[in-house]
C-alpha angles and dihedrals in degrees: 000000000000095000086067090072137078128259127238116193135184130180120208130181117217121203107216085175084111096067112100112242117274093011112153119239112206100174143005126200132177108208110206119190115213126206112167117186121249086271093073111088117210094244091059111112122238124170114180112203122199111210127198104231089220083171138012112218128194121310102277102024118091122255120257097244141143125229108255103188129341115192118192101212129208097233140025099239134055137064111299123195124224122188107232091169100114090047083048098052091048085051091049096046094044108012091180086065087061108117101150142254122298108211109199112184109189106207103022105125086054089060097037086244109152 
């Protein structure tokens, strides 16, 4: 049971600045690499949820986000891909709504992920 875990999250901007105007995205991924310490046994669930950032609040309250993609992998080791197309489109069509990813990985203490 996953909700019997603790919680790791992480927040990242991306600057998107570099992209020529009115270039066409087709596609967004957010490649996260996994290596879990010997303690983490293979059976141990983990579910890794990217969430779109739509507004920052104060120091010390959550963003306001949805969650873009969450992906439950076999195994605790290895490059997952997450599809952040949907967060990427929203940033190219309003930068100025571009407040980051929020990577949540559920059972990841348990696995020494970090």
């Amino acid at each position: 049971d996953l909700h019997s875990f603790p919680t790791r999250r992480s927040s990242d901007l991306f600057d998107l600045a570099a992209l020529p105007a009115g270039e066409l995205v087709t596609g967004a991924e957010l490649h996260v690499s996994l290596n879990a310490s010997d303690a983490c046994k293979p059976s141990t669930p983990l579910r890794l949820t990217v969430h779109d950032i739509t507004r920052r609040l104060r120091t010390g309250e959550e963003p306001i986000m949805y969650a873009v993609d969450t992906v439950r992998p076999e195994t605790p080791e290895g490059i997952l891909s997450l599809d952040v197309f949907p967060a990427v489109q929203r940033w190219v069509a309003k930068p100025k709504a571009n407040h980051g990813l929020w990577l949540e990985v559920k059972g990841a203490k348990a696995c020494g992920i970090r």
